[in-house]
C-alpha positions as CSV (number, residue, x, y, z in Angstrom):
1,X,13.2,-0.2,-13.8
2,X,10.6,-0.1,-16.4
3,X,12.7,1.0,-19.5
4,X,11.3,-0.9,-22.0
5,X,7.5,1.5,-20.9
6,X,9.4,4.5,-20.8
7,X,10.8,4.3,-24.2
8,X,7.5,3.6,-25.5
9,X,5.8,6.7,-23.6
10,X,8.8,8.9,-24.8
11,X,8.1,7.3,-28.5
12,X,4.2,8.5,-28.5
13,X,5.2,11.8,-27.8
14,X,8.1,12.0,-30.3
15,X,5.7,10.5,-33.3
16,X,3.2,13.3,-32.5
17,X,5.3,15.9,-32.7
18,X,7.1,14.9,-36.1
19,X,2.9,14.7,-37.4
20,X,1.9,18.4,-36.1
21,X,5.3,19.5,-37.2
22,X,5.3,17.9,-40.8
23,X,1.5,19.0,-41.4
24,X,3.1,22.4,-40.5
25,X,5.3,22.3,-43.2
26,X,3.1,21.6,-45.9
27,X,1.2,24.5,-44.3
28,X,3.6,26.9,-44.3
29,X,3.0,27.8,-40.5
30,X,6.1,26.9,-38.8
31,X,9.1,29.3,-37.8
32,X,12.0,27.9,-35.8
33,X,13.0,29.4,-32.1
34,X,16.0,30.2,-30.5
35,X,14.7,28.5,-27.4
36,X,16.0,24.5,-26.6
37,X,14.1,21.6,-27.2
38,X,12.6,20.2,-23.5
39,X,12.9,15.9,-23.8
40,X,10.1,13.6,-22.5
41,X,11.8,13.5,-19.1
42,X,12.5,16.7,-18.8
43,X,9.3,17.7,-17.7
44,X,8.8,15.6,-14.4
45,X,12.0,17.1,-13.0
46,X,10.7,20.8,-13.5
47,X,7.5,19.5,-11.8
48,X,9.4,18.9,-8.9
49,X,11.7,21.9,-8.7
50,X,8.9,24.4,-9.5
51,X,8.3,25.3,-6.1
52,X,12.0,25.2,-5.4
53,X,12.2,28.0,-8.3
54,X,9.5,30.5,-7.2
55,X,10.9,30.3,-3.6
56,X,14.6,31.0,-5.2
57,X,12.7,34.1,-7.0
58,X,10.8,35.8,-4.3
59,X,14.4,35.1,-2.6
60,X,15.7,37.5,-5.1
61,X,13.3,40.2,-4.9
62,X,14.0,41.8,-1.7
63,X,18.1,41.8,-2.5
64,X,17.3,43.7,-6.0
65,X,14.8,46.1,-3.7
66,X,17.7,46.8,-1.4
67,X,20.4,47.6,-3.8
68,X,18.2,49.6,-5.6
69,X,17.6,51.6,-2.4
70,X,21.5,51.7,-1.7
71,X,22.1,53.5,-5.2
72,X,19.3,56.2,-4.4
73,X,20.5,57.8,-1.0
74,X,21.6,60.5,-3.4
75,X,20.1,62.7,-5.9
76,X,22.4,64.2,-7.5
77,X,22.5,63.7,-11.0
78,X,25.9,62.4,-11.3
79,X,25.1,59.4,-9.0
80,X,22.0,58.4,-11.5
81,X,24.1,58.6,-14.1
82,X,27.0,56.2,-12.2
83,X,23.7,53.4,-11.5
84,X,22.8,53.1,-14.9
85,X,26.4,52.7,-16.2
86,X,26.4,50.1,-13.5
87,X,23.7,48.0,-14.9
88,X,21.5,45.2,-12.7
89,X,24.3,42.9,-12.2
90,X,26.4,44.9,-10.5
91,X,24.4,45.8,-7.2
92,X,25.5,42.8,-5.5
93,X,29.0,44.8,-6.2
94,X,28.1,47.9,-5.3
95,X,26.7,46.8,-1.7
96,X,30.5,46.6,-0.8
97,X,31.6,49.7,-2.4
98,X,29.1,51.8,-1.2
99,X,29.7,51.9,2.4
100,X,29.8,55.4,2.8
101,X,28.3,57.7,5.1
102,X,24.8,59.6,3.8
103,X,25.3,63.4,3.4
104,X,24.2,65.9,6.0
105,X,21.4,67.9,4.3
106,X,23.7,71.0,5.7
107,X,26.3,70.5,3.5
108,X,26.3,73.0,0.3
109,X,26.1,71.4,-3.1
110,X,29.5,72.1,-4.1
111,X,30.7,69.9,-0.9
112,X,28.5,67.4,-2.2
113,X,30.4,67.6,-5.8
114,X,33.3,67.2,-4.8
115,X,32.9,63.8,-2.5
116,X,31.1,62.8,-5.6
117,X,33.8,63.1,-7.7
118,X,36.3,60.9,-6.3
119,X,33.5,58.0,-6.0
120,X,33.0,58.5,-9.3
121,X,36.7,58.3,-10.2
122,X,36.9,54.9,-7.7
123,X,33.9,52.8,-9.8
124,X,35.3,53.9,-13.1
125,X,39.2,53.1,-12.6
126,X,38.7,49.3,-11.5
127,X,41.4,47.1,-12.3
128,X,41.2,46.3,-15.7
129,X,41.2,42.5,-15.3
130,X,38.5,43.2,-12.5
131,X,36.6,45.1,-15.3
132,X,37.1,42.5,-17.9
133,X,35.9,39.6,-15.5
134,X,32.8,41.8,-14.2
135,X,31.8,42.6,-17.7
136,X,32.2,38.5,-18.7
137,X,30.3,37.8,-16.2
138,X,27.9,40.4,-16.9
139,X,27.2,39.0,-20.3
140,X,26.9,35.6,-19.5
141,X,24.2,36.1,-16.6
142,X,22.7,38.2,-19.4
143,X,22.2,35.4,-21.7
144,X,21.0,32.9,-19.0
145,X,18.5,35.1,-18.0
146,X,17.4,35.8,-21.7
147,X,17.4,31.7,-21.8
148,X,15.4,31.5,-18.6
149,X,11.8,30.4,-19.9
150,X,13.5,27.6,-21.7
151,X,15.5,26.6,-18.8
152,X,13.4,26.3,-15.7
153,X,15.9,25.3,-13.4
154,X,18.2,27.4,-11.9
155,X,20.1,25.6,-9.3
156,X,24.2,26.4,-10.4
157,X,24.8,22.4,-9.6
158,X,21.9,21.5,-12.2
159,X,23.5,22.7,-15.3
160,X,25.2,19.5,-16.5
161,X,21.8,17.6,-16.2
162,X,20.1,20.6,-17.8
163,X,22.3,20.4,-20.9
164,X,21.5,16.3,-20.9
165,X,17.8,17.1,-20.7
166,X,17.4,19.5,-23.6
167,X,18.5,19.4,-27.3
168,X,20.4,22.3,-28.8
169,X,18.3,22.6,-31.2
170,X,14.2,21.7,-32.9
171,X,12.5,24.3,-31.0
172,X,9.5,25.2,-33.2
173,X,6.5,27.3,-32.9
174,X,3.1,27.3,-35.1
175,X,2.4,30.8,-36.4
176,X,-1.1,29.6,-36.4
177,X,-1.9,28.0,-33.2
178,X,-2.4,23.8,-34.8
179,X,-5.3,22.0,-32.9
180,X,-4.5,18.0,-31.8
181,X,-7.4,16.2,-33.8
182,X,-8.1,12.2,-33.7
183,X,-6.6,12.2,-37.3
184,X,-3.5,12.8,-35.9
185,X,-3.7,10.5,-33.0
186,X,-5.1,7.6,-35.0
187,X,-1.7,5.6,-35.7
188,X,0.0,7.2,-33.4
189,X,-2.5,5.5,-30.3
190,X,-2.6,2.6,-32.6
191,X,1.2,1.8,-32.1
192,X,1.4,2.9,-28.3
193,X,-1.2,0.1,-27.6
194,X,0.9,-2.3,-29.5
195,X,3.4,-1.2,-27.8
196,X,1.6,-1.8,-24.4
197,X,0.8,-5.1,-25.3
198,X,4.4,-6.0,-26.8
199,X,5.5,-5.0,-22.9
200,X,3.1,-7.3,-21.3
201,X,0.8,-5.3,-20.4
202,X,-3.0,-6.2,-20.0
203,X,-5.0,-6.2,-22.8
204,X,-8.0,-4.0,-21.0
205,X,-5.0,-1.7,-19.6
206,X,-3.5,-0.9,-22.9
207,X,-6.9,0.4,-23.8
208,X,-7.7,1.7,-21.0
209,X,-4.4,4.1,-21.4
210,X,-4.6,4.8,-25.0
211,X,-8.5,6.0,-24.7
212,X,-7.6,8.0,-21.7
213,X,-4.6,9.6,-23.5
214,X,-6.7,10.1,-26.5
215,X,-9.5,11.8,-24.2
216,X,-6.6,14.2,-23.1
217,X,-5.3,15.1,-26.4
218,X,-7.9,15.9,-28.8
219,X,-8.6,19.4,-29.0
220,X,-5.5,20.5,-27.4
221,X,-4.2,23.9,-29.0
222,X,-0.5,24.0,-29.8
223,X,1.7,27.0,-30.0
224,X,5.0,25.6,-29.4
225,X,6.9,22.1,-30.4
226,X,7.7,21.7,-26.7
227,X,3.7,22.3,-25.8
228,X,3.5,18.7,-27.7
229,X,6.1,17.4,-25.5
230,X,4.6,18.5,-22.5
231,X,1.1,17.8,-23.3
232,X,1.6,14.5,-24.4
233,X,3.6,13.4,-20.6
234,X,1.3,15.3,-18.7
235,X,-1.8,13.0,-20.7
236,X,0.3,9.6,-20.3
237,X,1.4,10.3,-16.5
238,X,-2.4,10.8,-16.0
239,X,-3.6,7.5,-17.6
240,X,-1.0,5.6,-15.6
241,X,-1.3,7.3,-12.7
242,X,-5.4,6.2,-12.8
243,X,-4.2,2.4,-13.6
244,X,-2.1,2.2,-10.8
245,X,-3.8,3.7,-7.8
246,X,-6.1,1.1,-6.4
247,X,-7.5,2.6,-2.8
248,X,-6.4,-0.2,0.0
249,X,-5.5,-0.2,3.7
250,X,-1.9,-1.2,3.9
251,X,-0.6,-4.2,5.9
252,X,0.9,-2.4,8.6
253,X,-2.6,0.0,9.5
254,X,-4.3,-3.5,9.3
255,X,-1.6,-4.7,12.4
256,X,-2.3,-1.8,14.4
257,X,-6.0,-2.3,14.4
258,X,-6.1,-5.9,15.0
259,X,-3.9,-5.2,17.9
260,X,-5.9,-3.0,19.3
261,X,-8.7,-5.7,19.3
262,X,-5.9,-7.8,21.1
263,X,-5.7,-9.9,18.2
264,X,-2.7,-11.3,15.1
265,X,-3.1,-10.2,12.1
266,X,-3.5,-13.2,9.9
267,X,-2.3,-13.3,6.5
268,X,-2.2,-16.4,4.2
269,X,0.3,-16.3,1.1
270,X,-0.9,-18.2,-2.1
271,X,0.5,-18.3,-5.8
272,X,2.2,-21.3,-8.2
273,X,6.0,-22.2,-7.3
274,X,9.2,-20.2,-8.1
275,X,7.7,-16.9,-7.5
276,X,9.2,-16.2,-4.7
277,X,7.0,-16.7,-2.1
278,X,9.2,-18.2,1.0
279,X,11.7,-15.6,0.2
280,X,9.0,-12.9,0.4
281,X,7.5,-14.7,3.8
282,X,10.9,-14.3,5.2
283,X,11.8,-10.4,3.9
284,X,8.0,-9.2,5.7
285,X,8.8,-11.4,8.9
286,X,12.3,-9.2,9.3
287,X,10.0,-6.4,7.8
288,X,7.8,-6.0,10.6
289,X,10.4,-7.2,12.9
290,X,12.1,-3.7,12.7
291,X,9.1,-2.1,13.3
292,X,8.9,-3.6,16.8
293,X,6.3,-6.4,16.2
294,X,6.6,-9.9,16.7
295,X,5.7,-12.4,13.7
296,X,5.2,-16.1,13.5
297,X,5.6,-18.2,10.8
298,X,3.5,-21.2,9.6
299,X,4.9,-23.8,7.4
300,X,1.8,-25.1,6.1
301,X,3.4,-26.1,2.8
302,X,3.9,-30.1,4.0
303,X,3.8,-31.3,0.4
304,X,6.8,-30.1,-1.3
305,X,10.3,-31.6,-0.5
306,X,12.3,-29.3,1.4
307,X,9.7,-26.7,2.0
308,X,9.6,-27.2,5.5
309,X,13.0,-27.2,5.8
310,X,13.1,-23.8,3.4
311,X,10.9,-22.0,5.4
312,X,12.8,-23.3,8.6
313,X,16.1,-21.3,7.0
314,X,14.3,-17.7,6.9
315,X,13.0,-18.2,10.1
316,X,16.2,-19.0,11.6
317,X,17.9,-16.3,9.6
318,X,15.5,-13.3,10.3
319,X,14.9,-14.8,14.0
320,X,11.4,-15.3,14.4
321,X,9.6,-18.5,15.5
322,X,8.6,-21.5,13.1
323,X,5.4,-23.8,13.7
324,X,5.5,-26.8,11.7
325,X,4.6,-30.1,11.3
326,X,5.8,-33.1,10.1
327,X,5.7,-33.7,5.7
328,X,2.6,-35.2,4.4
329,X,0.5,-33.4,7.5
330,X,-2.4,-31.5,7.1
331,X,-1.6,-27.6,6.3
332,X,-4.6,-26.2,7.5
333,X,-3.6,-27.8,10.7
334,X,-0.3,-25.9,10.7
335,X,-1.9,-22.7,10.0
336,X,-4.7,-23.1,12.5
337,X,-2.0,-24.2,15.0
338,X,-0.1,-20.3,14.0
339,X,-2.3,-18.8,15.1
340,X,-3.3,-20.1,17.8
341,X,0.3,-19.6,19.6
342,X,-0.1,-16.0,18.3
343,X,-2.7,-15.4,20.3
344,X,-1.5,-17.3,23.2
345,X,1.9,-15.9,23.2
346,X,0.6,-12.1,22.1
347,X,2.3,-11.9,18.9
348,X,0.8,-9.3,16.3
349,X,1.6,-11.2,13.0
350,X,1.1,-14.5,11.7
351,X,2.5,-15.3,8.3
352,X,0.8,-18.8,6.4
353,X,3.5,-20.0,4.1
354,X,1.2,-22.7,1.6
355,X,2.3,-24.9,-1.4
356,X,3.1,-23.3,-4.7
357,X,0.2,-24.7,-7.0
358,X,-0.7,-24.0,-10.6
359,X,-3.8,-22.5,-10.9
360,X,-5.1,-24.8,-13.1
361,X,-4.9,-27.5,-10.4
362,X,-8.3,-28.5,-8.9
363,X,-7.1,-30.2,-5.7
364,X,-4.3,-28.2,-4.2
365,X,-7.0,-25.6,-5.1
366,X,-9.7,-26.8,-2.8
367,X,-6.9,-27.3,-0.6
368,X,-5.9,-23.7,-0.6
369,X,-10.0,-23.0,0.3
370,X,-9.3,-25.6,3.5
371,X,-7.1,-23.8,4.9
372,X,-8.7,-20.7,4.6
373,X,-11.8,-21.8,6.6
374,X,-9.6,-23.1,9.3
375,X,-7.2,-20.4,9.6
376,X,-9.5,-17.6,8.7
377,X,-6.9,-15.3,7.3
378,X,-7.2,-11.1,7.4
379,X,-5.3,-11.3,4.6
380,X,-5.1,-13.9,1.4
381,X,-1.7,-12.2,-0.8
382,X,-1.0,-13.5,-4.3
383,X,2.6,-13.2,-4.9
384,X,3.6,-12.9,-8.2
385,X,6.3,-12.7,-10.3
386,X,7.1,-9.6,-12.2
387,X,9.5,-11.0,-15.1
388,X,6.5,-13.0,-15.9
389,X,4.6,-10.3,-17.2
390,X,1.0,-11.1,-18.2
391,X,1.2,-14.4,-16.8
392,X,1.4,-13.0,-12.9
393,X,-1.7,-11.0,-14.2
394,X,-3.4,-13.5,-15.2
395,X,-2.6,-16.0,-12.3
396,X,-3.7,-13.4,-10.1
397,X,-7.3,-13.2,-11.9
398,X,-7.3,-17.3,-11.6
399,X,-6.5,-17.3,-7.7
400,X,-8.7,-14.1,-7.3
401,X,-11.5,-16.2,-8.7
402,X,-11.0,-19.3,-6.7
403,X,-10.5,-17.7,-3.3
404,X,-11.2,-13.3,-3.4
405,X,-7.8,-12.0,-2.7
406,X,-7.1,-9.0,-0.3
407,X,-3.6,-7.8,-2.6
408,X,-0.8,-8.8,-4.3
409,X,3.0,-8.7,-3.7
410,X,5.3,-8.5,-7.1
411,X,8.6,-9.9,-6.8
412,X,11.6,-9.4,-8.6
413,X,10.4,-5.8,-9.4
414,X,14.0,-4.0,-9.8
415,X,15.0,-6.3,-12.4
416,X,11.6,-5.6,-14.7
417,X,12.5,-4.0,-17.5
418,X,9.1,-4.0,-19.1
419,X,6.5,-3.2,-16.5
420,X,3.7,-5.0,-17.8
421,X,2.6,-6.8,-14.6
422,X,3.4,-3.9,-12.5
423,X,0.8,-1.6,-14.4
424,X,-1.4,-4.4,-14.5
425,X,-2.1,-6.8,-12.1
426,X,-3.9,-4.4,-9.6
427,X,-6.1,-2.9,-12.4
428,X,-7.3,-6.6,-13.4
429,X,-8.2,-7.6,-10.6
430,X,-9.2,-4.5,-8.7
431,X,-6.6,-4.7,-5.4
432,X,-4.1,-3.3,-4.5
433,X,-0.5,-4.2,-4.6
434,X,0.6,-4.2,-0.8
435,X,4.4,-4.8,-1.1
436,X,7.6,-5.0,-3.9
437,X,10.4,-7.3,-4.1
438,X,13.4,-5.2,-4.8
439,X,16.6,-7.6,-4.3
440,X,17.4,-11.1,-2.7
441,X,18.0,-9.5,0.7
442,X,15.6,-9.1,3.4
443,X,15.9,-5.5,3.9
444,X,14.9,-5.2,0.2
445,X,11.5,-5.3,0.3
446,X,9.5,-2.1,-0.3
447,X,5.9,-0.6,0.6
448,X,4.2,0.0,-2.2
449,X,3.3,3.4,-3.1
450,X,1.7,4.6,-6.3
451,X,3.3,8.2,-6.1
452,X,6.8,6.4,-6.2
453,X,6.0,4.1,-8.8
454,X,4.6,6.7,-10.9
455,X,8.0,8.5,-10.4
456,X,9.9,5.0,-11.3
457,X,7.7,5.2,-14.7
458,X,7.9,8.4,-15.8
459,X,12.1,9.2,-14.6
460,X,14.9,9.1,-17.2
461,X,17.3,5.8,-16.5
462,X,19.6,6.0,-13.7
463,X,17.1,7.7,-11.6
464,X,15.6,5.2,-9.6
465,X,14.6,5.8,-5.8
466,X,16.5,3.7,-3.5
467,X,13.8,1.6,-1.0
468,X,15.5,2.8,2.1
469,X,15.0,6.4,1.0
470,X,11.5,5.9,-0.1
């Protein structure tokens, strides 16, 4: 999901590091490092495993402690000698050979000596392929640990996808510390927007990113190449994550509190044809179906042929009832008539299928307004297409107009390679999206949540979080 904004993202923080770096240059105030160059993506993962690596190091505190505390029952100057020969990566070794018995403080010195001595002759005449393989080992823990502040994550299974994450080389530092300035966010801003916009994304949301990424930037001190990096994710996953989050009861709270006023919850589906929309009607009906409420469907859509007969499919497939009416009937009839059996027969949910209409269309408009004074929906839900970028945006501002919509659903959302609407459409028109279309089935449909979608922006490809583990 979403490529096409993450290659963009990755792009602005690429560009300003090649600026800072080149101006260094011509400065004279660079030096190369030793340490490995972090990418883009890099970063969110070690967000998450931080607190997976402080608990693996406090972890390791008390097992140093101990083994340090085995090697000091003596003090005899032999035995010092033997722990730092030794060295740190060998306690975990010596916890097995040491094993025995502390002295008696009766013994005489010269007992002591000589009990010593054949300890001492046991660590030092090893197996020589033992000692080879201890001392190998030795050396490489060495050099990881040397390598640790460039390589945050220490889990033994992660080091494949640590060496895909970061670059053998590029690590630079500043022997000056440089200072991010407007001058050298001016083009680089400049072609993120473009870039925004190229992705369909809102004209008011590109700018809205770009001056909040600007705000984040300027005055930034640099010490170290990957500080760019990092700074530069951390000021993008902050503008999106602004853009995205608009505050809104979901549709399933909204259930529960109707129900407890013994009442459906009402929600009327609008938006032009081929988005989706019966297909969507039918994923929430089996939706809310597993969650052990009972949903109605109305078929108020009496105008297109084959609607009714459409609609009658999903509701035959998922299993939930259908109220219709003949073609060419009234819709707000339909609806009114949906709800009426839901409150007669106790059913929680009542789902108002209408006809697709352009929003440029003045009478199936007015139509749309009919039915909402009859049914009196909780809920009126734009569903939109994703692929169509800016054009589900700006549909959604059109309908919003017309009619005050409660939320949107986007369909088609795992195939969107550009993420224009999905950044977008909430922002425009200030609410929330409520649900995702994730496949053609009816178990894939997802809640939204900003905190995933943030993730699905901001991951490396491949990476995606599948709906029934969200």
């Amino acid at each position: 999901m979403f490529e096409s904004l993450k290659k963009k993202f990755s792009r602005t923080s690429d560009k300003l590091e090649e600026e800072l770096i080149e101006e260094a240059q011509e400065e004279n105030n660079l030096e190369e490092e030793s340490g490995k160059k972090f990418s883009f993506f890099s970063f969110g993962r070690k967000d998450k495993k931080e607190e997976n690596d402080s608990e693996s190091d406090v972890a390791e505190i008390p097992q140093e402690v101990e083994s340090i505390q085995e090697t000091d029952t003596s003090d005899d100057e032999t035995s010092d000698d033997k722990d730092e020969k030794s060295g740190f990566w060998s306690f975990g070794k010596k916890s097995s050979d040491n094993k025995e018995e502390p002295q008696e403080e009766e013994e005489s010195a010269e007992e002591i000596q000589e009990e010593e001595e054949p300890k001492k002759s046991h660590f030092w005449s090893r197996n020589k392929e033992e000692d080879t393989e201890e001392s190998e080992e030795a050396d490489e823990k060495t050099e990881e640990k040397k390598s640790r502040f460039w390589s945050r994550n220490k889990d033994n299974d992660s080091s494949e996808e640590n060496d895909e994450d970061e670059e053998p080389s590029g690590m630079f530092s500043f022997i000056t510390a440089k200072t991010i300035s407007e001058k050298h966010l001016e083009d680089i801003l400049w072609e993120l927007e473009m870039g925004l916009l190229e992705g369909d994304v809102a004209m008011e949301v590109a700018s809205a990113v770009v001056d909040s990424v600007k705000d984040d930037l300027v005055g930034r001190k640099i010490k170290r190449s990957n500080d760019i990096t990092e700074y530069t994710y951390n000021a993008l996953r902050n503008a999106v994550a602004e853009i995205i989050d608009i505050p809104g009861k979901s549709m399933t709270e909204m259930i529960e509190a109707k129900k407890a006023q013994g009442e459906p919850l009402v929600v009327m589906f609008v938006g032009i044809n081929g988005t989706g929309k019966t297909t969507t009607i039918g994923k929430l009906a089996n939706y809310y179906l597993k969650k052990g409420y009972t949903p109605v469907i109305a078929a108020a859509d009496t105008f297109r042929a084959g609607a009714i007969e459409q609609v009658n499919y999903h509701a035959d497939k998922v299993g939930v009832k259908l109220i219709k009416h003949q073609k060419g009937s009234d819709p707000a009839a339909v609806a009114f008539d949906a709800v009426e059996h839901a409150k007669a027969q106790g059913k929680e949910l009542v789902l108002i299928d209408t006809a697709g209409r352009m929003q440029t269309n003045t009478n199936l408009m007015d139509e749309m307004k009919k039915i909402k004074r009859v049914a009196k929906p909780d809920l009126l839900v734009f569903v939109g297409d994703a692929l169509t970028g800016n054009d589900a945006t700006q549909q959604a501002s059109k309908f919003n107009e017309a009619i005050d919509l409660d939320g949107v659903i986007l369909t088609k959302a795992d195939a969107d390679s550009k993420g224009g609407a999905s950044l977008s459409i909430g922002y425009v028109i200030k609410k929330p999206i409520l649900f995702l279309g994730m496949g053609q089935g009816y178990d894939d449909i997802k809640e939204y949540d900003a905190d995933w979608m943030l993730n699905q922006l901001f991951s490396e490809s491949g990476e995606e979080v599948n709906i029934n583990e969200a």
